[in-house]
N, C-alpha and C positions, 0 to 999 in steps of 0.2 A: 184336667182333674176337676170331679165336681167339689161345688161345697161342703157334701156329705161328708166326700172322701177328705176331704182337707180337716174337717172338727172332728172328725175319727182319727186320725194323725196326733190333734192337736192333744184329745183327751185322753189320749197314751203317751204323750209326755216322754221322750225316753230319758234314761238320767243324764245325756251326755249336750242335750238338744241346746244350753247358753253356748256351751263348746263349738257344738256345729254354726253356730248364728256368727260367735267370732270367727271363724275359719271362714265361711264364706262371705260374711260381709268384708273380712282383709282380703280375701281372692277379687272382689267385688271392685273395692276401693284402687288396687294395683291396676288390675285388667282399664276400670273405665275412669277412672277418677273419680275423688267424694261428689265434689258439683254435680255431675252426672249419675249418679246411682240414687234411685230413690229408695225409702223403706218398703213400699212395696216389692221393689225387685231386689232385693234380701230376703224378705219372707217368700215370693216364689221361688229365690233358688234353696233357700234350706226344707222348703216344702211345706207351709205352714201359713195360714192364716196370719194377715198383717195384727189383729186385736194379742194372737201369741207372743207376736216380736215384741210388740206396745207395753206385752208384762215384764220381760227383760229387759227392755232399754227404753226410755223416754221417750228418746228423739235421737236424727242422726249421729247431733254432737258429741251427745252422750255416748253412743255405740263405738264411736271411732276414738273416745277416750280410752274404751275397756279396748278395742282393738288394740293398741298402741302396747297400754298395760301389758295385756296378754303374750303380744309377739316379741317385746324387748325384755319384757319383766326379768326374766331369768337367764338373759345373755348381762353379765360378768367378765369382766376379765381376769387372769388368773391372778392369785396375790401373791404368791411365791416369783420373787426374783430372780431365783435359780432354773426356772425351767426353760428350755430352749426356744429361740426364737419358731425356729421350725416345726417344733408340737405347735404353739401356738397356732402358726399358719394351717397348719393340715387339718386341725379342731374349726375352727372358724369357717374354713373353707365348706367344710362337711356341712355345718349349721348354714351357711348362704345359699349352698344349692336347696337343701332339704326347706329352706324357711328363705324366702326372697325375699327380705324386710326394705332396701335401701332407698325404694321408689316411696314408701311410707314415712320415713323423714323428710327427704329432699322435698317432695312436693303436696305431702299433705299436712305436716306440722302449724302450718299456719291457721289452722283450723281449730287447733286445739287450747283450749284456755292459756293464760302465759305460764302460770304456774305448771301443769302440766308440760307446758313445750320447753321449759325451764329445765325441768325435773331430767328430758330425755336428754335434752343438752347435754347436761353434767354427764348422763351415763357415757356418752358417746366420748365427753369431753376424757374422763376416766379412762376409757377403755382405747383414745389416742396415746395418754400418758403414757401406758403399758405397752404400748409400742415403742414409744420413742426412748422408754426406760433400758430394753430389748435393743435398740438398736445402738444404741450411746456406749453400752455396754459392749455390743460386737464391734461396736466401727467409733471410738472413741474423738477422733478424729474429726467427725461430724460437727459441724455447729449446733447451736439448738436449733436456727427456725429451720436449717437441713433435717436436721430430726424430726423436728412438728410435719412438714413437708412429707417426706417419707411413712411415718405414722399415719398421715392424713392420705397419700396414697397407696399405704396398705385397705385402708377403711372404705378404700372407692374399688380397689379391686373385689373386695368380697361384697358390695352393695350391687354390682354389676348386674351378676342374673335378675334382677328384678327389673330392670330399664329395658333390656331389648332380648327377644325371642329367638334363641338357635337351638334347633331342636339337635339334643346330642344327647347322648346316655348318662343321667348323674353320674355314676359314677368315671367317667371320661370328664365331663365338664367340673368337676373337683377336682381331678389330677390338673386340669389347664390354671383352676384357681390358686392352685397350690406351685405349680411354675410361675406363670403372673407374678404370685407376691411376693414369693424368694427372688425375684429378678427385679423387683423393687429396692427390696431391703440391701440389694449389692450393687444399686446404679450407683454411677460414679458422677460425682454433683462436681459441678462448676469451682473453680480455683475461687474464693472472695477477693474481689479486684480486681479480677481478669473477667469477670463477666457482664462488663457494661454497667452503668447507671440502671436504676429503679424505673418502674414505668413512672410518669406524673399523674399526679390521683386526680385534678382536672387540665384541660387544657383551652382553648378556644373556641366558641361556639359561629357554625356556617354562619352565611347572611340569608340562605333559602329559609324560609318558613316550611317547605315541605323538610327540607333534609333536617330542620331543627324539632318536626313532627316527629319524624321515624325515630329519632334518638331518645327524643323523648319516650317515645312509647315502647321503645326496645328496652328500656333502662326501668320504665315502671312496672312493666310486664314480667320481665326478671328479676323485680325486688318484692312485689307486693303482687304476683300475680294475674294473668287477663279476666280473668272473672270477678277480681277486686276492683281491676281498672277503669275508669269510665271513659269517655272521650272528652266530656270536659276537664281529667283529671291531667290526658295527655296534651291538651290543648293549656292549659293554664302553666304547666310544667315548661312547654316552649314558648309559651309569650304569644300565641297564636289563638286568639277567641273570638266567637260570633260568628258572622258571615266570612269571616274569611278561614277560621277551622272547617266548616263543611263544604267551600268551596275547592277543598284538597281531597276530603276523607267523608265520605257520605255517612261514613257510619263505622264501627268498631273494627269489627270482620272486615271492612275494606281495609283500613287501616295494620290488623293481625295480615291480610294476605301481601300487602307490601312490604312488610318488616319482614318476615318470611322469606320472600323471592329475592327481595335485598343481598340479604344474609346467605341465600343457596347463592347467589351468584358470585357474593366476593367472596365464595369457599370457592369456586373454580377455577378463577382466575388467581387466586394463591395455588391453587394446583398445577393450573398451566404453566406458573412461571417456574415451578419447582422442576419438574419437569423440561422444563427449556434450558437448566442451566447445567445439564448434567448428563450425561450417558451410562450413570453407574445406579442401578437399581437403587442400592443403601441408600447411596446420597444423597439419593433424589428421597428417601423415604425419614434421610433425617431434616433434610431442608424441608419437608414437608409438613414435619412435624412442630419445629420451631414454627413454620407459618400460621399452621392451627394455633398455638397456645400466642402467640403473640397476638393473635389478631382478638381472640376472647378475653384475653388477660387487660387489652385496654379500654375493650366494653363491654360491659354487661351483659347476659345473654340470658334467652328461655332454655330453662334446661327441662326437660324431664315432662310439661305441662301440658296436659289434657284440654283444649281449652273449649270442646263443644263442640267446635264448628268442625263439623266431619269432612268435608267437600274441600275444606282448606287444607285440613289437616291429611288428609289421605293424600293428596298432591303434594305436598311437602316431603309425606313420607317415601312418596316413588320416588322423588329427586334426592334424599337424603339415601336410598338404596342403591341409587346406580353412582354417588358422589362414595360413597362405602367401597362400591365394586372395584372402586381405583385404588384405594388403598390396598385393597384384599389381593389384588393384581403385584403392585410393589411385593407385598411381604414374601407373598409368591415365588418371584422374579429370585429375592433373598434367599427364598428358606423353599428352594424345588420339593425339599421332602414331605412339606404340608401338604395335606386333602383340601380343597376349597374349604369345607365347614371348620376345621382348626383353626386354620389361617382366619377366617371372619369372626369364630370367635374373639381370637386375637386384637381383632382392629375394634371392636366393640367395645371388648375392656376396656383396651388402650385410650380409644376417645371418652368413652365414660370416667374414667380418672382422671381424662386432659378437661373436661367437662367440670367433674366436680371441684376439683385445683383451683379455676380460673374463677370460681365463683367465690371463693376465699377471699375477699378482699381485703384482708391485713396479710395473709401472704403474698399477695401479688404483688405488694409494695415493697418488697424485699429485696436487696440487689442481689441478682443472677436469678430469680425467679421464672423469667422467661429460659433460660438454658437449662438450668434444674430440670423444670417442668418436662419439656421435651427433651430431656435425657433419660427421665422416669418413661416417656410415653416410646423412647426406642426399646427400652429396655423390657417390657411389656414384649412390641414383638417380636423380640427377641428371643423370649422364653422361651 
């Protein structure tokens, strides 16, 4: 496109053109992360001269505030008591496929003034309550933080479409949203008492310097970010500075590609053992799943986060897709009637609410948390 063609664009204006700017800079922000997306590549994908975008928005920060605004503004939960858990779900569901918002709190809220990330909080916080109001009322029975719990895995099944790519037909991948959450809202939570002690919110730290590296940076990385991170932020964290932090970790990216391969690897070996203790498809895929949320529930994890380095992150992602394929295999095994793409939808939810769960850390501290958890995550695919 020349420049002609771009300030003939600009000086017809259409009236819809802030609209189009927040549409694809939130397409923008989902697809590559905020870090990564500059304003120029905004204004080329809405078509437009960068000096255009500069009359409607500031600066990035500013844009991704109206973003936020724009994409939650008018998601409400309903105020009437009386109306059914399941309109709920099938309304909500419809809005998550049509509008993939979930990747826009989890992992870019941190970007946004406090006041602002405040404001979306409470909506979200609001719109938990009306779940757990919904669910207390059908299933009485429930404790609260069962409730909180349950609410908060309603809120992760419909944040779902936005975190991972299956190509399915909206209206198919709503009807799965819509099973998903009703198979939520009827898991059947752990006896209180009969579910083991709480995890311990710290415990004892290695004598390795490298293995007190990783955790450090696994723990910083999941709370504040890799691109917030620095590597003297992970070296001061574990007691580890100077010459002897870069005698482990040359640089950031070395240090993102070890905490990574780490992490892929003691997901497999929780796989293998699930697998080795059982001959029954289910079992193995409940054992499997208690392994998943135990193992996240007592450390900190990257969820959801873009962090730049492509060559790392694409290698992550093949091992994170054939570490998938074994799950999609179980559920398989369970449920013959699924088509490979159901069934992966399936496991995707599943991990993405056993994902955003473990990241709760005033629910993780809850006793039966780990059994809850992965009874929410059978229950998913079960649907």
């Amino acid at each position: 496109m020349t420049g002609q063609n771009v300030e003939d664009r600009v000086r017809r204006r259409p009236k819809d053109r802030k609209q189009q700017i927040l549409a694809h800079a939130r397409d923008l922000f989902v697809e590559q992360g905020y870090h990564n997306v500059t304003m120029g590549a905004i204004a080329s994908r809405v078509g437009i001269g960068p000096s255009a975008l500069y009359r409607h928005f500031a600066n990035k920060a500013v844009l991704l505030e109206a973003v936020i605004e724009d994409s939650f503004g008018d998601i409400e939960f309903p105020a009437s008591g009386d109306i059914p858990l399941d309109e709920v779900i099938a309304e909500a569901a419809s809005i998550a496929v049509a509008r993939p918002l979930g990747v826009l709190w989890s992992r870019e809220a941190r970007h946004l003034p406090p006041e602002v990330r405040e404001s979306l909080r409470e909506r979200l916080r609001r719109s938990a309550e009306g779940y757990e109001r919904l669910l207390r009322r059908d299933r009485p029975q429930l404790t609260a933080g069962q409730a909180e719990l349950l609410a908060r895995a309603i809120q992760s099944v419909m944040a779902s479409p936005s975190y991972r790519s299956v190509r399915i037909p909206a209206s198919t991948h709503v009807e799965v949203l819509v099973r998903a959450a009703r198979a939520v809202a009827g898991a059947r939570m752990a006896d209180i008492g009969a579910a083991g002690p709480s995890l311990a919110s710290k415990g004892l730290s290695p004598v390795s310097r490298r293995e007190r590296l990783l955790l450090a940076a696994s723990r910083l990385f999941a709370e504040q970010g890799y691109q917030e991170t620095s590597l003297d932020d992970i070296g001061s964290a574990a007691e580890v500075t100077g010459p002897n932090l870069y005698g482990y970790f040359e640089n950031k990216a070395a240090v993102l590609r070890a905490v990574l391969e780490r992490g892929t690897h003691s997901l497999w070996l929780d796989l293998d053992q699930a697998l080795s203790r059982t001959s029954d498809p289910r079992e193995a895929l409940a054992l499997l799943a208690h392994a998943y949320v135990s193992r996240f529930a007592a450390q900190p994890r990257m969820v959801h986060q873009l962090t730049g380095e492509v060559e790392i992150e694409e290698r992550s992602v093949a091992y994170q897709r054939e570490y998938v394929a074994e799950w999609v295999a179980l559920v398989r095994a369970v449920r013959p009637e699924l088509d490979q793409r159901d069934a992966r939808l399936l496991v995707h939810i599943a991990l993405s609410v056993a994902d955003d769960l473990t990241t709760a850390r005033h629910l993780a501290s809850t006793e039966g948390f780990v059994a809850d958890v992965s009874a929410v995550v059978v229950a998913v695919l079960e649907a």
